[in-house]
N, C-alpha and C positions, 0 to 999 in steps of 0.2 A: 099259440099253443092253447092257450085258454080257450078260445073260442072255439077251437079245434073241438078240444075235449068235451063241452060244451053241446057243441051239435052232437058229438057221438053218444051223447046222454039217451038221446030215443033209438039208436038202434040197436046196443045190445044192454040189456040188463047185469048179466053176468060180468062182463070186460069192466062197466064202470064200477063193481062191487072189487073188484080184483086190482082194479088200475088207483083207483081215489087214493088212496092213504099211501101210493107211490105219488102220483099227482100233486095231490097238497106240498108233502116232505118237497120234492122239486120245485114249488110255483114260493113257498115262505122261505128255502135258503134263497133262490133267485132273487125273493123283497128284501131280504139278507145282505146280498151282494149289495144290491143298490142302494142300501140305508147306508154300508159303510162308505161307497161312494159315496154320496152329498154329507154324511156327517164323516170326515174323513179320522175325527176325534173319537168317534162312539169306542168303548172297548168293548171287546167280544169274547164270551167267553172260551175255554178250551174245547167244548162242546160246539159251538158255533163254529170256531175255526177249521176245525175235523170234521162238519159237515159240508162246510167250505170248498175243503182242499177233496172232500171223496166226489163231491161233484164236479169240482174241476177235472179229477181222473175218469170218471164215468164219461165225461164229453168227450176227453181224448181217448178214450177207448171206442167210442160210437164214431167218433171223428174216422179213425183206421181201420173200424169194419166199414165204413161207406165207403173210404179210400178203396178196401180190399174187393169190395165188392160188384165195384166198377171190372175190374178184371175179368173178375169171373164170369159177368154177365156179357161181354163180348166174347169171350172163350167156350162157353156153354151153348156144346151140341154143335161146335167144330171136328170133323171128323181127324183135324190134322192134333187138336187137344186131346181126345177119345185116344188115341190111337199111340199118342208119346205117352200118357195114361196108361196105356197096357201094357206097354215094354217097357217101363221103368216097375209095374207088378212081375212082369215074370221074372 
């Protein structure tokens, strides 16, 4: 991911102004997660926790649009999809 982000630094200006301070907040809970792995003792506070647990929901939310979206991308621009599409409108 880092590196990802990284190379996409030279080809839009605007996306890295927009995306970075999403970017960061994900890449320090990530060094987050891992601290309390190996330090299985560290305490964390209730703010660390609740960054924790919103990014664990955001993966499983990202997780079941990719799940969903598999679907859709076989099904799109099937004439037999277009067409149970229209008669479940009328």
């Amino acid at each position: 991911v880092g590196i990802t982000f990284i190379f996409n630094l030279g080809l839009s200006p605007s996306i890295i102004i927009e995306s970075s301070p999403n970017f960061v907040f994900i890449a320090s809970t990530l060094v987050l997660i891992k601290s309390k792995s190996l330090l299985p003792n560290l305490n964390l506070s209730l703010e660390e926790e609740g960054d924790i647990e919103r990014l664990k929901d955001r993966l499983k939310v990202y997780q079941r649009i990719k799940e969903l979206s598999v679907n859709i991308k076989e099904s799109f621009g099937k004439k037999s999809f277009m067409n149970a599409r229209l008669r479940n409108i009328r």
